[in-house]
C-alpha positions in Angstrom: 25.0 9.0 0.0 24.2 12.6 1.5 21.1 12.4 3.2 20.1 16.0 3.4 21.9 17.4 0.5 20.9 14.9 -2.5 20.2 16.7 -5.9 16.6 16.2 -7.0 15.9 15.1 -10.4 12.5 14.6 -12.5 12.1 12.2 -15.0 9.3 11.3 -17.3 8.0 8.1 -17.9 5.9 5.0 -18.4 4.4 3.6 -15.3 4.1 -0.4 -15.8 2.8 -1.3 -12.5 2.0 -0.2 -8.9 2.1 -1.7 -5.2 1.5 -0.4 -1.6 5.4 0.3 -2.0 7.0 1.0 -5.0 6.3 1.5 -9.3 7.9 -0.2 -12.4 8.6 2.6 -14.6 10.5 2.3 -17.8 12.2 5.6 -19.8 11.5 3.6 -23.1 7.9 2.1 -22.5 9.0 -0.9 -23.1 7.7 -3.5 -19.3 11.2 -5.8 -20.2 13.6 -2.3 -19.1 11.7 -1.5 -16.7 12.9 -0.7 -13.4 11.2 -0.5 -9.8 11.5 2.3 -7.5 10.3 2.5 -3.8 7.7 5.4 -3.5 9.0 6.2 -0.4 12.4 7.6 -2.1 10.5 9.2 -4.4 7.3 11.3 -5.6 5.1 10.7 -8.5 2.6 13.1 -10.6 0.6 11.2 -12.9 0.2 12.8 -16.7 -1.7 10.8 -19.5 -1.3 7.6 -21.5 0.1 5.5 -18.8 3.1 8.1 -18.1 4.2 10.1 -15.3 6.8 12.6 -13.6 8.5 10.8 -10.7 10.4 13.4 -8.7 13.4 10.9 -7.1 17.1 11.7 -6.1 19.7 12.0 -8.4 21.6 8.9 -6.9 18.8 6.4 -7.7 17.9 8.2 -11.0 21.3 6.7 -12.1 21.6 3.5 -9.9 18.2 2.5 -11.6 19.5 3.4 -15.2 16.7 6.4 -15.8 19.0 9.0 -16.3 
């Protein structure tokens, strides 16, 4: 992957769970689909209900199934 040059992307949804390192976030709320990222690849800006906006690269976005 470009390092440097990787296309940003935001994407909203449900936050399932949270460590020191990374959250489990699903697109469809559902805990089964979810999906955990690292928090250091990405950024997270909590909204209501549970949700959030997690600011990550494009690459994982799509390697993670969120987009």
């Amino acid at each position: 992957h470009r390092m440097g040059n990787t296309d940003l992307v935001d994407v909203t949804v449900k936050m399932h769970a949270k460590t020191d390192r990374a959250i489990l976030i699903s697109d469809d709320g559902e805990e089964e689909s979810a999906v955990w990222v690292p928090l250091s690849q990405c950024e997270v800006m909590p909204l209501s209900r549970g949700m959030v906006t997690v600011t990550m690269p494009e690459w994982l976005a799509m390697d993670k199934g969120l987009i």
